[in-house]
Backbone bond lengths (Angstrom), bond angles and torsions (degrees), N, CA, C in turn:
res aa  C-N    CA-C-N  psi(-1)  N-CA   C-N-CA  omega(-1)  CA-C   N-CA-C  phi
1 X - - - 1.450 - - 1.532 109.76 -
2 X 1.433 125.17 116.90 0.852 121.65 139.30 1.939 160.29 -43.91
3 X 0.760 138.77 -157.43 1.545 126.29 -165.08 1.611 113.52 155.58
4 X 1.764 97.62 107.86 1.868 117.91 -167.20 1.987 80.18 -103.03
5 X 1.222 92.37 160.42 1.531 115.28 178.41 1.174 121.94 -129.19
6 X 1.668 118.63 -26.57 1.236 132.05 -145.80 2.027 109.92 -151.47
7 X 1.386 116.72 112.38 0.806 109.13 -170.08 1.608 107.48 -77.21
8 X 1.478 121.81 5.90 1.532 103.76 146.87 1.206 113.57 -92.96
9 X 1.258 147.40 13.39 1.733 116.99 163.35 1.027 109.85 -60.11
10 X 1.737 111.90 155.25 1.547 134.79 -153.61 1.526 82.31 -90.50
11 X 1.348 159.31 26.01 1.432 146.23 117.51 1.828 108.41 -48.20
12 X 0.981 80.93 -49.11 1.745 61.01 -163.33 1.084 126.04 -87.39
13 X 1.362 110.45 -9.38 1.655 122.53 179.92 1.961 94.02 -72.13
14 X 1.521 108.25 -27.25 1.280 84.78 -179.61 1.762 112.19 -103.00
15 X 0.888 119.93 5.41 1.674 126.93 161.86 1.833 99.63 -71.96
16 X 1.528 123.86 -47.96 1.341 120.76 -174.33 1.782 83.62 -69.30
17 X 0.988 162.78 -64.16 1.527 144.27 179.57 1.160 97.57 -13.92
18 X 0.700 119.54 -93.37 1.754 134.53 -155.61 1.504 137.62 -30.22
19 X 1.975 92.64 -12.18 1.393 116.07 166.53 1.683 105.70 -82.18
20 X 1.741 124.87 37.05 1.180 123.98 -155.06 1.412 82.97 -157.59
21 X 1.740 96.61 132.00 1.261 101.44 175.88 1.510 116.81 -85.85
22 X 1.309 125.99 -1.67 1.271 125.38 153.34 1.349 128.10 -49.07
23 X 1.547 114.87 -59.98 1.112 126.83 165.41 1.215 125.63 -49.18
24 X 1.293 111.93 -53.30 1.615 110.57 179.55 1.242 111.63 -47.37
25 X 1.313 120.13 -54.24 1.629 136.84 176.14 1.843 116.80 -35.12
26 X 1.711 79.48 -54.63 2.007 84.08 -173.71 1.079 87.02 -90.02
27 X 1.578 163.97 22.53 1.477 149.72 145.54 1.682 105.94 -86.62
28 X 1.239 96.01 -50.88 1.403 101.56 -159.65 1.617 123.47 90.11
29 X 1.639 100.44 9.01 1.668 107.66 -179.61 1.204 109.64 -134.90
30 X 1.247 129.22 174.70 1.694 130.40 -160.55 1.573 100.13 -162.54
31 X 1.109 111.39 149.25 1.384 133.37 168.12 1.153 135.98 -41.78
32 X 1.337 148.26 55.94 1.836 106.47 176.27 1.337 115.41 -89.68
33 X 1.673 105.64 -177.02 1.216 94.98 173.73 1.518 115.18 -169.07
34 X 1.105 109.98 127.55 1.782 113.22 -165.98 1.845 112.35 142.14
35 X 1.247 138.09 152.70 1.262 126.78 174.64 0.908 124.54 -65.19
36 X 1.593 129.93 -14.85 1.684 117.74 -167.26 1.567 90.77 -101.05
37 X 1.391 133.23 -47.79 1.742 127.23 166.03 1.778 105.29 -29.65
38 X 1.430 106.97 -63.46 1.709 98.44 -159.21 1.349 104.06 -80.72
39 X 1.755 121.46 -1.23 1.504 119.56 161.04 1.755 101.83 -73.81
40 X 1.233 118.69 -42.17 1.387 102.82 -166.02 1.463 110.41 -70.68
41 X 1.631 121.02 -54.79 1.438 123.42 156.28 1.612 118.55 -35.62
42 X 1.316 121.03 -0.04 1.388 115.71 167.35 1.311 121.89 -94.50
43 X 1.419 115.18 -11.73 1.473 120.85 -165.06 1.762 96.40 -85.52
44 X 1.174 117.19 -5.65 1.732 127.33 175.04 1.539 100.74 -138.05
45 X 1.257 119.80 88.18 0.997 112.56 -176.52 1.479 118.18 -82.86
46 X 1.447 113.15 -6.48 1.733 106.71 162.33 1.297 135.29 -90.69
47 X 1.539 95.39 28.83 1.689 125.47 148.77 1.689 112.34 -80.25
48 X 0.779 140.96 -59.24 1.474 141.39 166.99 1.401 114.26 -55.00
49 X 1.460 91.18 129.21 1.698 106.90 176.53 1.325 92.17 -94.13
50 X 1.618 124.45 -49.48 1.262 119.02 -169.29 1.210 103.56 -175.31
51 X 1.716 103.50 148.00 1.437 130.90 -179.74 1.303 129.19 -79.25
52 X 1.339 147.15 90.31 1.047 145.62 171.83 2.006 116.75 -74.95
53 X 1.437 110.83 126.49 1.291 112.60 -176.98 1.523 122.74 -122.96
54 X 1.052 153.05 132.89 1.615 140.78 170.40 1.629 106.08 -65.22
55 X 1.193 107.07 151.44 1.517 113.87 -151.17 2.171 82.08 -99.40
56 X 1.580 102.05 -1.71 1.770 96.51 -175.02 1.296 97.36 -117.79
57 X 1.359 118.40 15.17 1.699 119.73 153.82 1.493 123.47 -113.54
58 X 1.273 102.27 154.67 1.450 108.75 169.47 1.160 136.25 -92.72
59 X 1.402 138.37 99.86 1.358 124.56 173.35 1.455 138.50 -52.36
60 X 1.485 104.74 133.61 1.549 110.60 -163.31 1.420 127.37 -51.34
61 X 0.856 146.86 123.31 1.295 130.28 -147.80 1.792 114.73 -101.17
62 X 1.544 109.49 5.77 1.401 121.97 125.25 1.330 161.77 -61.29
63 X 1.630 81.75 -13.25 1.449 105.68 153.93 1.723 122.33 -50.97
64 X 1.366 121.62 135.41 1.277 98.50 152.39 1.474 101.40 -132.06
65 X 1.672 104.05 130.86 1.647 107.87 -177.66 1.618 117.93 -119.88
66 X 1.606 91.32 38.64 2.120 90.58 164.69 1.587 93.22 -56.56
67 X 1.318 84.41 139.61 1.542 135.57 143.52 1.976 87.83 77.83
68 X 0.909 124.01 32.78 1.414 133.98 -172.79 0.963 127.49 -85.88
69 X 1.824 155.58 79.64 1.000 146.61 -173.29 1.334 116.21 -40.57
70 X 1.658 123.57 128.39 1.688 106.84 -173.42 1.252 83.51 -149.44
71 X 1.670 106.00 133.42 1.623 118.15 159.24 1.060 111.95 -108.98
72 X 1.598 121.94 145.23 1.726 124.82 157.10 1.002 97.02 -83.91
73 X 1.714 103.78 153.28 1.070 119.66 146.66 1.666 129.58 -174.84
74 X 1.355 120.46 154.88 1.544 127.51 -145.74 1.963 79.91 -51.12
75 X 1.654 101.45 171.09 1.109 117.72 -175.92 1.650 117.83 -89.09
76 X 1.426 89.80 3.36 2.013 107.95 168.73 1.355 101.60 -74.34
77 X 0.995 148.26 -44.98 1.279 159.35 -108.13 1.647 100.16 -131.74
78 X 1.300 139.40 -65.71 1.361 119.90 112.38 1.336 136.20 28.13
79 X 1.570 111.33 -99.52 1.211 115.52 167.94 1.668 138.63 -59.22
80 X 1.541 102.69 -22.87 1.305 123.51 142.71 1.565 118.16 -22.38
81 X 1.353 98.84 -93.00 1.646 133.73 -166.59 1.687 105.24 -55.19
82 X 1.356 113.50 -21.53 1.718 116.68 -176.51 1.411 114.04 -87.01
83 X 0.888 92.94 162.08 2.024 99.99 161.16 1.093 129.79 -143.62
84 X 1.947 96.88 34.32 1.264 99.50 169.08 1.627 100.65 -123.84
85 X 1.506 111.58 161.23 1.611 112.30 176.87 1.291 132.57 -53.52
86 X 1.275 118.39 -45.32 1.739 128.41 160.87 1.546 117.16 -123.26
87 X 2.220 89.07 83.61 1.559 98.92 173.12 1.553 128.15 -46.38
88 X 0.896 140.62 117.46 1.647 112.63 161.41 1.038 141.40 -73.34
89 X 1.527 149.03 148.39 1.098 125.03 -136.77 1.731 126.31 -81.97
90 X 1.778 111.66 17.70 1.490 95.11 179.19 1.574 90.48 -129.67
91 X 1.194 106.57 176.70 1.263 128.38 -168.09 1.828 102.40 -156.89
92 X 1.218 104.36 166.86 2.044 125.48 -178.50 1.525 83.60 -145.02
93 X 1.701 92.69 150.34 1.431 114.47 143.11 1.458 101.76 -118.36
94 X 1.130 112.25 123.19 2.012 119.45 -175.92 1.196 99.24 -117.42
95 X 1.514 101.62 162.45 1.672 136.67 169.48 1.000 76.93 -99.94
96 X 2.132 94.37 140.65 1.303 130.18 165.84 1.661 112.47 -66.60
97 X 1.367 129.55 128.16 0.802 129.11 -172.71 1.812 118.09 -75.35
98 X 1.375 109.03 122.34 1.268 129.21 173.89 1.605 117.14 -20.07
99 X 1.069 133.74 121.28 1.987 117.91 150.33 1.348 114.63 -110.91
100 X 1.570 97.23 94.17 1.216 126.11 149.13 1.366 137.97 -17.96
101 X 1.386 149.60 39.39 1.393 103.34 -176.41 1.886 63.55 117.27
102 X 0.536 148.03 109.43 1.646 160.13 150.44 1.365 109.69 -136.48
103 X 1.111 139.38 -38.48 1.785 145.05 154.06 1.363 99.42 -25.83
104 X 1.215 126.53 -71.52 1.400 147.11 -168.08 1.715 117.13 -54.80
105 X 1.302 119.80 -25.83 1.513 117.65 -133.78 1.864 87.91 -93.91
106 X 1.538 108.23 128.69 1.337 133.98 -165.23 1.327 99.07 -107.04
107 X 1.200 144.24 -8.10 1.363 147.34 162.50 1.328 140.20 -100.06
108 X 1.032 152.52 67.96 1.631 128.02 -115.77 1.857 120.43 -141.91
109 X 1.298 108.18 118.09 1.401 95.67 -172.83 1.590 99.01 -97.26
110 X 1.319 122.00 135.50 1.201 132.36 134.43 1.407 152.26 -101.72
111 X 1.668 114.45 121.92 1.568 103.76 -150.87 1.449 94.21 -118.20
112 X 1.491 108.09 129.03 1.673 116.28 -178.16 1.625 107.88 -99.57
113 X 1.161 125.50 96.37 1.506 137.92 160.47 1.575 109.42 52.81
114 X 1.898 109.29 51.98 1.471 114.10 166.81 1.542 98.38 -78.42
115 X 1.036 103.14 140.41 1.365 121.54 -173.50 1.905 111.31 -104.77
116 X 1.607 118.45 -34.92 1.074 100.13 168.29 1.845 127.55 -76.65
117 X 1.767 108.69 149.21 1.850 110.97 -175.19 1.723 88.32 -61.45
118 X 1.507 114.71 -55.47 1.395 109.41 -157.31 1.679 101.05 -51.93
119 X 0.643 113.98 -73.40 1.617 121.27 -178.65 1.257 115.30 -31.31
120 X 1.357 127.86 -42.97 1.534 115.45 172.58 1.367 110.11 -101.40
121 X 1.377 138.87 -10.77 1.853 125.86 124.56 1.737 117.62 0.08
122 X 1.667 85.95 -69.41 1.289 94.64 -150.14 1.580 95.20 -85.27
123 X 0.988 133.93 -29.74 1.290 151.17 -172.29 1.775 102.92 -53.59
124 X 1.625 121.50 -62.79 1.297 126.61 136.89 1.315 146.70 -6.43
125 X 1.659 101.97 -56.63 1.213 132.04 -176.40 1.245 85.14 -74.66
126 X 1.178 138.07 -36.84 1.669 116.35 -147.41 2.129 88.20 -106.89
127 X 0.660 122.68 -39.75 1.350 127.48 -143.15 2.150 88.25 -76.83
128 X 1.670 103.72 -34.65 1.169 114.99 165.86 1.354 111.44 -70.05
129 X 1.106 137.37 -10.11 1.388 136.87 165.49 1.230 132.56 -83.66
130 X 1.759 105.02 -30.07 1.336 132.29 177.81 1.678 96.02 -72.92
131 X 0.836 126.64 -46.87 1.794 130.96 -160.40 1.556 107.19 99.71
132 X 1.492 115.41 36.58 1.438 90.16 175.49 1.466 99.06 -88.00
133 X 1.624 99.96 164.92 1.765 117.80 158.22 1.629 142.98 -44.03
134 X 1.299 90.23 -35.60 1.464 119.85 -165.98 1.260 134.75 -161.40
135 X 1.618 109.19 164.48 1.805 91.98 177.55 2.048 94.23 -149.64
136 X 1.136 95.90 117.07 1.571 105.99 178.34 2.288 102.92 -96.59
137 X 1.391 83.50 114.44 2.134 106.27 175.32 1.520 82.13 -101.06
138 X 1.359 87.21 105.73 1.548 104.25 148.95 1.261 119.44 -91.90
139 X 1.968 124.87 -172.39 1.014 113.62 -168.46 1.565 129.81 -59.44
140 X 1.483 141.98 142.26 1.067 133.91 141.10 1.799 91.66 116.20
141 X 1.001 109.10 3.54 1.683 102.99 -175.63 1.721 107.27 -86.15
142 X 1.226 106.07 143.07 1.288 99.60 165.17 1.765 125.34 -11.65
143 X 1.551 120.26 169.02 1.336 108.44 172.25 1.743 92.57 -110.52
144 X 1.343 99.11 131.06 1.698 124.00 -179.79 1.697 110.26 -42.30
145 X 1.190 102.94 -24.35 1.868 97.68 -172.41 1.621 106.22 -112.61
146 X 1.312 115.66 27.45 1.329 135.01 167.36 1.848 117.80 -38.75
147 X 0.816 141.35 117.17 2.042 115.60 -168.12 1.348 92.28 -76.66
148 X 1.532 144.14 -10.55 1.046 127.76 -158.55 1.798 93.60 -89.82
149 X 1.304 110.04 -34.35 1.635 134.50 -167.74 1.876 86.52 -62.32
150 X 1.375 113.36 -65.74 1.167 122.75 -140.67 1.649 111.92 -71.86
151 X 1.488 90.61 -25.74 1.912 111.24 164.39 1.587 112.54 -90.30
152 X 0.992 105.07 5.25 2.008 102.66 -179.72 1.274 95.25 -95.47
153 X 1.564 103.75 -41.58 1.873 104.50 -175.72 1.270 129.88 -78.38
154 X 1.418 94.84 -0.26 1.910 108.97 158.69 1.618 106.69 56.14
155 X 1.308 112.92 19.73 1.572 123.96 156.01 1.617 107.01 111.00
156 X 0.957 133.86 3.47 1.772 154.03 140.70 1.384 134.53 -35.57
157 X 1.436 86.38 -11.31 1.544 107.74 -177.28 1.618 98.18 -97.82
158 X 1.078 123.58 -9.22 1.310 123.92 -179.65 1.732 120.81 -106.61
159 X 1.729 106.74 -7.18 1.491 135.99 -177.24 1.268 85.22 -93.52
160 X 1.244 142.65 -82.94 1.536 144.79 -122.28 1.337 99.06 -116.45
161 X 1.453 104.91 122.20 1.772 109.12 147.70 1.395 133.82 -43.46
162 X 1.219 113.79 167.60 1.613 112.22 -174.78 1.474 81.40 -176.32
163 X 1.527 103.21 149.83 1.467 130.93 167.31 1.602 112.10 -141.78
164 X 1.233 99.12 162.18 1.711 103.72 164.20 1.222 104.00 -104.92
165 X 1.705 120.24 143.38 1.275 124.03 176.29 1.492 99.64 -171.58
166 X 1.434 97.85 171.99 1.621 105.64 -162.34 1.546 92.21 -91.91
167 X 1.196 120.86 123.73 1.728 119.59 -169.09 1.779 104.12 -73.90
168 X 1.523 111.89 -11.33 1.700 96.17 174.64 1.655 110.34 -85.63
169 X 1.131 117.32 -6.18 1.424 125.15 179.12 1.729 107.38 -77.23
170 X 1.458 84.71 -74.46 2.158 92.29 161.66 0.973 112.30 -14.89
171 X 1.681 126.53 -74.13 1.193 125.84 -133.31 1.953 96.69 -108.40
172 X 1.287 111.39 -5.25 1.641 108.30 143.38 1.647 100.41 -50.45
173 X 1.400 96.45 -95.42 1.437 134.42 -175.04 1.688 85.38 3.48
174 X 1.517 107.81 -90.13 1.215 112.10 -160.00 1.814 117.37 -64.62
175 X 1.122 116.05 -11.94 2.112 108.36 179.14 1.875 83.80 -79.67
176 X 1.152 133.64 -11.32 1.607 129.15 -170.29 1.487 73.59 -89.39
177 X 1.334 152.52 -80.27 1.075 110.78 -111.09 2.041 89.11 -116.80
178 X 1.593 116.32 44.44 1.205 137.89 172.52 1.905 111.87 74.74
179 X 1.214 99.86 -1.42 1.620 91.13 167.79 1.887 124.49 -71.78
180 X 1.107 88.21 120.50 1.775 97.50 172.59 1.587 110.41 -64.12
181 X 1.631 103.57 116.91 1.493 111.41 168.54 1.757 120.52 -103.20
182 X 1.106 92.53 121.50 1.515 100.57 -171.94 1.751 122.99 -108.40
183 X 1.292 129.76 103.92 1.136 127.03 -156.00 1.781 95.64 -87.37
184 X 1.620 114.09 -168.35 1.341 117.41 -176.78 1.383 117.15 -151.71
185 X 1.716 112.10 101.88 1.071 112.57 -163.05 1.346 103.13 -161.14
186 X 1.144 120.31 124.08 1.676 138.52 128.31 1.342 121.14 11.40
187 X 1.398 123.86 -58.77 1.535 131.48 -150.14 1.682 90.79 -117.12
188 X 1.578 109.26 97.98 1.252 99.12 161.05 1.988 110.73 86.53
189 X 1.552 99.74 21.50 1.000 120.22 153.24 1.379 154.92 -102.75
190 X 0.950 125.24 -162.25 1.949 110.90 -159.83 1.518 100.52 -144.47
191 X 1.395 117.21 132.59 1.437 119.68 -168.99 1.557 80.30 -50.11
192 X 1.813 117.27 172.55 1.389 118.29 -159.50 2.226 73.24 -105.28
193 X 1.414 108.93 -17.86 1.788 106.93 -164.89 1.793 86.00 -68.15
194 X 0.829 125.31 -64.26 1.828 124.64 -173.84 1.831 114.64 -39.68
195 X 1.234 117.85 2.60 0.885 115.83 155.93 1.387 121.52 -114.28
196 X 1.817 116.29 153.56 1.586 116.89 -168.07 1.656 106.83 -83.63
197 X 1.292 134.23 129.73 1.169 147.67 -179.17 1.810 105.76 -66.08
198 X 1.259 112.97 158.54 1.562 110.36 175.92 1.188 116.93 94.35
199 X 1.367 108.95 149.94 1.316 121.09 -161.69 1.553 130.19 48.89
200 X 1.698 117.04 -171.52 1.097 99.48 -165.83 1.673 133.64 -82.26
201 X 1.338 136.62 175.81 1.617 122.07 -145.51 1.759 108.96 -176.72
202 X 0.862 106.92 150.99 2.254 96.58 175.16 1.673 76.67 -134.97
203 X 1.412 108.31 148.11 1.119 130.80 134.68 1.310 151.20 -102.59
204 X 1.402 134.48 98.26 1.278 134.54 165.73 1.723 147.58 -16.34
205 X 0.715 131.57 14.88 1.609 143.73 -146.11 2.155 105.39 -75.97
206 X 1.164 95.29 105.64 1.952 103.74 -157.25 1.917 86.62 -89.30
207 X 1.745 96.75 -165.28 0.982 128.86 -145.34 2.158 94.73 -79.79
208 X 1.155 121.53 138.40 1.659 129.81 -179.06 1.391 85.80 -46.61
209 X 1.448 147.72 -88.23 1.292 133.97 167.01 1.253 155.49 -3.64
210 X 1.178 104.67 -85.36 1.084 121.61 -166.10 1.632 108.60 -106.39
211 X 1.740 118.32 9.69 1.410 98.12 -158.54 1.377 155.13 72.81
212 X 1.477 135.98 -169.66 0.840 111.02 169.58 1.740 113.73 -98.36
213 X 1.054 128.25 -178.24 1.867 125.01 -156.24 1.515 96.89 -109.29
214 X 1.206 106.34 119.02 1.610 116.93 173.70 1.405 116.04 -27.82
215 X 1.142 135.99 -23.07 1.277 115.65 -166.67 1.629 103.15 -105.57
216 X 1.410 112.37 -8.40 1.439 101.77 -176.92 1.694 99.30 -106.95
217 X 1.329 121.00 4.97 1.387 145.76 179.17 1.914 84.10 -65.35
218 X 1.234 81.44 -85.16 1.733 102.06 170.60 1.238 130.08 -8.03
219 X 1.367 114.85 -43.77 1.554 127.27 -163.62 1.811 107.44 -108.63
220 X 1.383 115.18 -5.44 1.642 138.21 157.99 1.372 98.56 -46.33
221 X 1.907 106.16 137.74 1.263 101.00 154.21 1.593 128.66 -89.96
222 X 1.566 103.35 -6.73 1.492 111.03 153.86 1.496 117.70 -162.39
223 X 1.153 138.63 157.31 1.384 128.49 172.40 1.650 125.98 -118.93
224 X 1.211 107.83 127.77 1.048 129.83 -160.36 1.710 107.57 -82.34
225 X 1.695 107.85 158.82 1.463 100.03 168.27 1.551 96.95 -138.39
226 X 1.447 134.34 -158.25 1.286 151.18 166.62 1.531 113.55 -135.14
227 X 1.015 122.22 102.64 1.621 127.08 -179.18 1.459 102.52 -48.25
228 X 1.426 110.31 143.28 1.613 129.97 178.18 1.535 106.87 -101.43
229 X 1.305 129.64 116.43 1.407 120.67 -165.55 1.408 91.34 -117.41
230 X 1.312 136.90 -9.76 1.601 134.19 -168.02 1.781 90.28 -111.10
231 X 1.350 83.80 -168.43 1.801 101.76 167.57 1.428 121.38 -91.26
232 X 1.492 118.58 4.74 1.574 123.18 169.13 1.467 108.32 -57.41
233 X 1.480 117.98 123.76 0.947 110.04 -176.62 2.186 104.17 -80.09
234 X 1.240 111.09 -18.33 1.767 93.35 173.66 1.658 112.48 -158.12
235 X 0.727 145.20 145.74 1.635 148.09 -171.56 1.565 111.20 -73.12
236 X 1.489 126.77 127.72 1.127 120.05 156.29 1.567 127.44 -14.00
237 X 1.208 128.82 139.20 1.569 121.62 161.96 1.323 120.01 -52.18
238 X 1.454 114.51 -34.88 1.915 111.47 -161.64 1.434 89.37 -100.83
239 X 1.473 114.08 -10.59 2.034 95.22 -179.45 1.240 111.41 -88.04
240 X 1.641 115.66 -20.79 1.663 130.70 -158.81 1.911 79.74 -80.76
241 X 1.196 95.83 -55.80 1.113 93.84 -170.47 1.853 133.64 -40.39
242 X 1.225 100.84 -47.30 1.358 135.41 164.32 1.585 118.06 -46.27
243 X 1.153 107.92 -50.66 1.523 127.43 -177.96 1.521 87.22 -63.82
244 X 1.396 116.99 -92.95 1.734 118.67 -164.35 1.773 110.74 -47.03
245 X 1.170 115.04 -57.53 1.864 124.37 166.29 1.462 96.78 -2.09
246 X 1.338 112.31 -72.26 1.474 139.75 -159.79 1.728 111.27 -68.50
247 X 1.392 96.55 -53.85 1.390 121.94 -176.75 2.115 99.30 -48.49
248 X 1.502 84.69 -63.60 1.668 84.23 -174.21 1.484 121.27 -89.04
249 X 1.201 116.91 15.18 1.631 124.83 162.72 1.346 108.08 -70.03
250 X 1.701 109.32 -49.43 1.034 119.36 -169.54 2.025 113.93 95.19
């Protein structure tokens, strides 16, 4: 076990990197931070490079941290490294988790250039709930190791794959290899109930705005909507999402 003293040692100036999508990039690791994140990053522990702890907290004693890099350190140091107002006292620096087996994946989220962290948090959160395989960030979407992203997904981000990829390639890829791609739209759409649930499927889910973009609308083998029964004029992204996820699992 290690032991920081000083919220200038050159540790932490480079853990505060890491709230930078530069960094994350040339590391290849990202931040969390709070006990239930570095509980979920514990259930794979060759996600963690290393454990950061406050020397005025206690570690859970459900923890198990063989072979675990762990530093103390004062609760300045901590509050340093966060960017939220009342850090708690542990923190990870993790490896981005692997996608495995992406050739393969029979379940499929596709997200076209959502721009809000909360929204693709939760978006995660849910799609990991659904049982899908995967999650393809196409262009213009948030960046996936966001802390705002990585705390929306309530520790899901460490369950489920995700890649970047160009979503008109994907959604070749997958009508070749018999998966139904279903886009989500308003104009020239199909109650999402008129279609049969089950088996395998990709879903489309576009920008809080603007939707998803006509031309990858285009390349859908059908597009779906969600009936409005109130006066809302349109459904969240991660709830719309949620509804069909479910809908077409079956």
């Amino acid at each position: 076990m290690k032991y920081i003293e000083s919220v200038k040692n050159p540790k932490v100036k480079q853990w505060k990197k890491l709230h930078t999508k530069k960094e994350r990039d040339l590391t290849g690791t990202f931040l969390a931070e709070g006990y239930h994140l570095v509980e979920e990053a514990l259930k794979d522990k060759d996600q963690i490079v290393e454990l950061i702890i406050s020397e005025a907290s206690e570690i859970p004693s459900s923890w198990n941290l063989d072979g675990i890099s762990i530093t103390m350190a004062p609760p300045e140091v901590l509050k340093a490294i966060s960017d939220t107002e009342t850090p708690q006292g542990a923190a990870a620096v993790c490896r981005r988790l692997e996608a495995k087996g992406s050739d393969s994946w029979s379940r499929v989220l596709m997200i076209d250039s959502l721009q809000d962290p909360g929204n693709l948090g939760t978006l995660i959160r849910t799609a990991d709930a659904a049982g899908i395989d995967g999650i393809v960030l196409g262009e213009g979407t948030v960046d996936l190791y966001n802390s705002k992203v990585i705390r929306s997904s309530q520790g899901s981000i460490f369950h489920l794959p995700a890649v970047k990829g160009e979503i008109g390639e994907w959604a070749g890829k997958l009508k070749e290899r018999g998966v139904s791609v279903y886009g989500t739209s308003l104009a020239g759409g199909f109650d999402y109930k008129t279609v049969q649930s089950g088996g395998s499927f990709a879903l489309l889910i576009g920008n809080e705005g603007s939707g998803v973009s006509e031309e990858l609308l285009g390349l859908t083998d059908q597009n779906l909507y969600i009936p409005i029964h109130g006066q809302a004029e349109s459904l969240n992204a991660a709830i719309a999402a949620g509804i069909l996820l479910y809908h077409l699992r079956g």
